[in-house]
N, C-alpha and C positions, 0 to 999 in steps of 0.2 A: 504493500500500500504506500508504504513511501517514496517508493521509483514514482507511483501513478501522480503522487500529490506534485513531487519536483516538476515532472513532465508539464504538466497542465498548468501550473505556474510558468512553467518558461513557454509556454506556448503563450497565456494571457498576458505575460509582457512583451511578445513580440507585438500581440495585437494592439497594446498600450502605445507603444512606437508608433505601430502604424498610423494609429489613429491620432495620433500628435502629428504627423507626415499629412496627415490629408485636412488637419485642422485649419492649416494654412490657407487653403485653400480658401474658406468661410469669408466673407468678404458681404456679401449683400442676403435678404433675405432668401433670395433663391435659391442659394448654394444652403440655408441652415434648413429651409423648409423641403426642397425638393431638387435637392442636389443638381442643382444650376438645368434642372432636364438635361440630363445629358447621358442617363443610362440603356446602354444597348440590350438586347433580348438575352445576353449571358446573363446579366451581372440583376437584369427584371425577375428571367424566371429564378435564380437563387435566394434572393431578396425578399421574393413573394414567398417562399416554401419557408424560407426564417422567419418571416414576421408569424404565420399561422403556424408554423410546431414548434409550440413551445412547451412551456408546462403544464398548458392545458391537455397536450398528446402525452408527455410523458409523464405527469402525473395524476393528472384528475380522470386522462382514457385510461391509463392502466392500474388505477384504483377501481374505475369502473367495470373491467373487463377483469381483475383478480374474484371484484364480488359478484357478477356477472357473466360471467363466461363470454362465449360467441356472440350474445347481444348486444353486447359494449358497441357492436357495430353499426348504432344505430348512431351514436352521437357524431361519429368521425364521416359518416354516411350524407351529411347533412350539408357538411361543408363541401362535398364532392359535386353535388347538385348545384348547390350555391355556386362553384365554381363555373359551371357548364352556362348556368345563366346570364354569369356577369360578362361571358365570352360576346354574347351579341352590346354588350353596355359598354367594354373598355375603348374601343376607338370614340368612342362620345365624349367619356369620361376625360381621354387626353386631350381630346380638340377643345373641351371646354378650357381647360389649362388653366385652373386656378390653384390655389393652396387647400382649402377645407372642403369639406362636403356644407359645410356653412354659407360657401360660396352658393354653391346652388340653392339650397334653402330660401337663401335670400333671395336669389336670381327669382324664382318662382311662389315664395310663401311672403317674402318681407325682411323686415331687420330683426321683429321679434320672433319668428323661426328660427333665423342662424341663432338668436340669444338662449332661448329654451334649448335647442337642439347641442349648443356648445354646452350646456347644463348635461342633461344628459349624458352625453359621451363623458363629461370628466369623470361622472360619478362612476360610467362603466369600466373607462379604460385604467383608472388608480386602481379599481378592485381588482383586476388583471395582471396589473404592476405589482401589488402587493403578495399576490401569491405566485408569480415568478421569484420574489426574493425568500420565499416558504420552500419553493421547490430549491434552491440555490443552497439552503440550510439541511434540508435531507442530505444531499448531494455529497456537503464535505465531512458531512456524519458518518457517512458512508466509504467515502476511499479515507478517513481517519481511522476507522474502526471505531468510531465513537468518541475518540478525544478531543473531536471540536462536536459540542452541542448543537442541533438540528438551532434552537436560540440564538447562537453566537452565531452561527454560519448561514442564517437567515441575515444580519445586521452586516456579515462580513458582505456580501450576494450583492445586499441592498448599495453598500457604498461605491462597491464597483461598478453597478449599471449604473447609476447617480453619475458621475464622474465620466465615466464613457461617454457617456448622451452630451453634458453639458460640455464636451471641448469641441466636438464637431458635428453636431448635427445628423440632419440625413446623410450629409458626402459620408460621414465615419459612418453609420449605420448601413449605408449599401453598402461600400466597397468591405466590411469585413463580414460582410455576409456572404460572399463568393468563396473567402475558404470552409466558412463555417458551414455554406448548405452543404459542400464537397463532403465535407466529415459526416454529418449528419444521415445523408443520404451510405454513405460507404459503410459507417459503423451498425446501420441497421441490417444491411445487407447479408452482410458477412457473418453476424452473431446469432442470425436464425438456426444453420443447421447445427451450432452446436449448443444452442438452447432446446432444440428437442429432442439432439441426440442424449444432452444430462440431464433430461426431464423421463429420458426413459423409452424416447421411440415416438413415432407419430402419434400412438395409439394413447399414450399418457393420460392426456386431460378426460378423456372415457371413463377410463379405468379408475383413475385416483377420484376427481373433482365430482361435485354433486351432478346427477342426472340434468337439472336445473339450468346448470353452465352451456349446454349443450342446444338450447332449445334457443326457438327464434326470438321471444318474448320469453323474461324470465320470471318466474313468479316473484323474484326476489324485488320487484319495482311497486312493490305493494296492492293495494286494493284491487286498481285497475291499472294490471303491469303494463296493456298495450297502451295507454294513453298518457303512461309513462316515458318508454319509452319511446313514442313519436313526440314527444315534448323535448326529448333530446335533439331530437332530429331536426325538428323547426327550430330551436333556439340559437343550434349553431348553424343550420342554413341561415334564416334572418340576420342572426351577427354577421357571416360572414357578404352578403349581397350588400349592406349598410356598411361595413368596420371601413374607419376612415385611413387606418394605414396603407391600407389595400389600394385608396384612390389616390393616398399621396403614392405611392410608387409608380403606379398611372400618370400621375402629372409631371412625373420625375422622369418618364420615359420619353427618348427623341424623337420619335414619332408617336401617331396614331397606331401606323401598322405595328410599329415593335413592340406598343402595348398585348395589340389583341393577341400576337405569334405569344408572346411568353405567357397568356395564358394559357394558350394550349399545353404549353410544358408541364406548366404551376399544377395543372391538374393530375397530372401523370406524377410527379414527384407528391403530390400530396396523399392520391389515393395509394401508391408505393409506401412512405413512411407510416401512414397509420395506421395500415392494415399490417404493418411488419410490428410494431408497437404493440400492437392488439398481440395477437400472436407468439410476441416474447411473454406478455404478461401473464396471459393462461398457461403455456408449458413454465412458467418460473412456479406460479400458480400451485400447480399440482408437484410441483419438484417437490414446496413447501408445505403444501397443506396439510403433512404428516405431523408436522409443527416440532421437528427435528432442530428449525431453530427457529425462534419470534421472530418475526419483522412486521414493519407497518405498508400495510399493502398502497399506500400512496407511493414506495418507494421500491415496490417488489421488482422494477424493470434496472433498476439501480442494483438490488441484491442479486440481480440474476447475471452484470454484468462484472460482478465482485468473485461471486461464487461456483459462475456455470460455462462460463468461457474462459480457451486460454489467457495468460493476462495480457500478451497484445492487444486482443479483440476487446476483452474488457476494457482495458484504457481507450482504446477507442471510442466503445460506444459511454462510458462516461464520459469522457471528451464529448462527444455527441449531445451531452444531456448539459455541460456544464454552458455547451456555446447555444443549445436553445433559450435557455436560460436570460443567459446577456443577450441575445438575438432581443427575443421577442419582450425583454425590459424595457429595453432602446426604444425600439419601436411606441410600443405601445406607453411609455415614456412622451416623448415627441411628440405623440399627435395630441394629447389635451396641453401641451404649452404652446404647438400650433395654435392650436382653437382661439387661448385664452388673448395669445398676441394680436392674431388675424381677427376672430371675429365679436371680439369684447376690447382690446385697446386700439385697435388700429383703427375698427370700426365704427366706437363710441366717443373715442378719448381723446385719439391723437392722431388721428387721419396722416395727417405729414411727418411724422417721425421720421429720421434720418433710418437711413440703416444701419448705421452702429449702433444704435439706439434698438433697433428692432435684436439684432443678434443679440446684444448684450442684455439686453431684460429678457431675452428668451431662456438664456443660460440660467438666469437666475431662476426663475419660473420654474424649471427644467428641477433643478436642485428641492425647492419650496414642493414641487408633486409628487417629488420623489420621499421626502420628510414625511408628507401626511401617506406616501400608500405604507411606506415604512410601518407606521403606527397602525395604521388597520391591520395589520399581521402584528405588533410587537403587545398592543395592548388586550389583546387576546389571549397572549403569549402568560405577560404578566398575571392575568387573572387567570389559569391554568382553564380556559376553555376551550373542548372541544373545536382544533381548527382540521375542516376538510377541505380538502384545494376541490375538490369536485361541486361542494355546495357555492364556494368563493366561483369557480367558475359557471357556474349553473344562473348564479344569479347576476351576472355581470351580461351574458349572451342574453341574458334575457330582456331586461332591463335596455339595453341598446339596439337589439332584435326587434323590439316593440314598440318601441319611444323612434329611432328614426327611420327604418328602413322602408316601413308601407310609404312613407311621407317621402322616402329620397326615392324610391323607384318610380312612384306615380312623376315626382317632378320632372326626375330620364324619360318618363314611356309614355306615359297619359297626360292629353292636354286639357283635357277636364278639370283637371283636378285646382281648385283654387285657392289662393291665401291662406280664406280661414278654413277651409278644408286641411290643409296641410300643418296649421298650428292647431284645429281641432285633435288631429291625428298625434300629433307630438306630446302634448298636454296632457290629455286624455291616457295614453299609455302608459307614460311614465308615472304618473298618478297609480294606476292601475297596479303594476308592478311595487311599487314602494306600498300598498295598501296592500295587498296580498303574502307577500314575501317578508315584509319588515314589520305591518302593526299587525294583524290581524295577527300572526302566531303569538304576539303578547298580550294584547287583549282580549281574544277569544281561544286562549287555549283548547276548550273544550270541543271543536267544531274542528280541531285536528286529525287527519286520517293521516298516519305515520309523517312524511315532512310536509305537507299539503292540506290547504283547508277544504275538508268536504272529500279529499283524497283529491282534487282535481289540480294537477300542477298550471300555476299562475301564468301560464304563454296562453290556454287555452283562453280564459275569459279577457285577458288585457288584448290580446291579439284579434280577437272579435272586436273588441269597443276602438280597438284603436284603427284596425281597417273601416270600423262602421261608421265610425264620426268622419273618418276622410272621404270616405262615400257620398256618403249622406249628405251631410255639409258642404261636399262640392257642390250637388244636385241643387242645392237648396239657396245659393249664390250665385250669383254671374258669372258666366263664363270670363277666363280671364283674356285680356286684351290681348293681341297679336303682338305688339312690344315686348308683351312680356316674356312669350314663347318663342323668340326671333333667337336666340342664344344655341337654345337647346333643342329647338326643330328649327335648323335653318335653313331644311330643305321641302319641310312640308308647308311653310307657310306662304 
């Protein structure tokens, strides 16, 4: 374990270098928000496959798929789809060329769209942040053999992506995302056949893991496991059609077409790592299940790369787990101090700010959202509660699944859709999601069915009220002016 700790330290201070090498670069807001646009289909489709597998694949799917089995593949399922959709949306996305999904919001809802919508996304993307630096504290728990504490090695996780993000920006965030997808994608590859050959053979997870594991819907999803399960499914499809890192890397690309080409990749590299993830974590699964030795199944993809591959392969695929990690911090980092600069100061405040003035409050920003997601994982921590990176994830895809995406796709697709239709939609949702998920299990405990009130998980009724009021409310307004749709139908008008 100590070769692997050296290793992977002298690997994150090459990337520390580099990323002081390419900081230079940062000069105007282009370069800190979307990397001067200037990234080709190599550096698009690695970048995309970094910002989405992160800790949400490796440890909230492979908590999901140790307790779950084979239906874990409902959640990673979601994003695959999402993916397919967004392929008719990405040459739009770049020809619109702006920084936020706030940009368009506004283009089509108004200014208090982009304002509630940049709300929103903070609240989603810190929750997301904060359990990257969770998954960062398994991690060094892990190739330490325990003598750095999941606690300490969460706060260590946290100061690194802090730091990272705040020297350079997107340019650091793409360009170290090309060696990191490289690992990522190679460490999974290579560590499957000898994760099932030490699990015992193909046949393993039959033989060992419950009957349960094996089926399409698990009863283990509660009352009503299929509507559980398809709640996975739309939570991370909706995040991902909506997630605004996704569009800044779109606007970061030099063309329209080099956008749409690297999604065709992004889907192939994504549907490859997930389902190889999944996969690790049921034959680890059953290696352990004998309970020969404790582990906490948020990390079982991590103990299987400890305990069940030679130790090259293992450092790799921890390497693999430590650069998702930093990957999708960065990212997901980045885009609510975007928000906060582009669509609440630049917007509200200070319209004409210099660009050094935009870089340098971003950096600081950058630091301040890293502080507070820090604390949504640390105060948890201190009061010894219950934390699950799959609940932190569950509710984060949800919350931004439902709050902006009906609301950002109608403003890409449908010209119907108007104003208050698009802030009905926004409003409404996110309402929806915090009344469901955050009061209601404190005030009504009683009307609980295992995590769920009524058993019915919260995408289902917010996802209605929030497609319904943008409906509805379009219907029930004036169509919007042809001005206003000139941006983003510039061919149908």
């Amino acid at each position: 374990m100590y070769t692997y700790i050296v290793i992977i330290i002298v690997y994150l201070v090459a990337l520390t270098i580099y990323n002081f090498y390419q900081a230079r670069k940062v000069k105007t807001q282009d370069d800190m928000m979307v990397a001067g646009r200037s990234l080709g289909v190599t550096k698009m489709v690695f970048t995309l496959v970094c910002t989405w597998i992160g800790s949400g694949t490796f440890i909230a799917g492979a908590e999901y798929a140790y307790r779950a089995g084979w239906s874990s593949l409902w959640m990673p399922a979601g994003a695959w789809v999402g993916i397919a959709i967004i392929y008719f949306l990405a040459g739009k996305i770049r020809t619109f060329g702006q920084y936020t999904i706030g940009d368009i919001l506004e283009e089509r809802y108004g200014k208090f769209a982009r304002l509630f919508g940049a709300f929103a996304l903070i609240i989603a993307f810190t929750t997301i942040v904060s359990y990257q630096f969770r998954a960062g504290g398994y991690i060094l728990n892990v190739i330490t053999d325990g003598a750095v504490s999941v606690e300490v090695g969460q706060a260590l996780a946290a100061g690194f992506v802090i730091l990272f993000t705040s020297i350079g920006g997107m340019i650091a965030v793409a360009h170290t995302d090309l060696p990191n997808g490289i690992i990522i994608m190679l460490a999974c590859i290579v560590s499957v056949p000898f994760v099932v050959a030490t699990a015992g053979g193909l046949g393993a997870p039959a033989e060992v893991l419950p009957a349960s594991h094996m089926l399409l819907v698990s009863p283990e999803f509660g009352q009503y496991p299929f509507l559980k399960a398809f709640s996975y499914f739309l939570a991370t499809m909706f995040l991902l059609l909506g997630v605004q890192s996704m569009y800044q890397k779109f606007y970061s690309a030099r063309t329209a077409g080099d956008a749409k080409k690297a999604v065709l990749l992004w889907i192939v590299g994504t549907i490859l790592v997930e389902t190889v993830i999944v996969v690790i974590a049921i034959y680890a699964a059953s290696y352990y299940w004998s309970g020969h030795i404790t582990i906490d199944p948020a990390a079982v993809v991590l103990y299987a790369a400890r305990d069940m591959v030679p130790a090259p392969v293992g450092l790799l695929l921890l390497g693999a787990a430590v650069v998702v990690v930093i990957s999708t911090g960065m990212n997901y980092l980045l885009s609510p101090s975007t928000n906060i600069m582009r669509d609440v100061y630049q917007r509200f405040i200070n319209p004409d700010a210099p660009q050094s003035t935009m870089v340098a409050m971003q950096k600081v920003l950058i630091v301040v959202l890293g502080l507070v997601a820090f604390l949504l994982i640390f105060i948890p921590t201190v009061m010894n509660l219950e934390i699950s990176v799959l609940k932190y994830a569950y509710f984060a895809y949800t919350i931004y699944g439902v709050a902006i995406t009906p609301a950002l796709l109608a403003a890409l697709a449908w010209k119907r859709a108007t104003k208050a239709g698009g802030l009905a939609s926004i409003i409404s949702g996110t309402i929806m999601v915090i009344t469901f998920d955050l009061l209601i299990p404190y005030i009504f405990p009683q009307i609980m069915i295992g995590e769920d009130p009524w058993g019915i998980p919260s995408i289902y009724p917010a996802l209605i009220v929030s497609i319904g009021m943008l409906i509805i409310v379009s219907y029930a307004t004036p169509k919007p002016d042809k001005s206003v749709l000139a941006k983003l139908f510039p061919e149908k008008i």
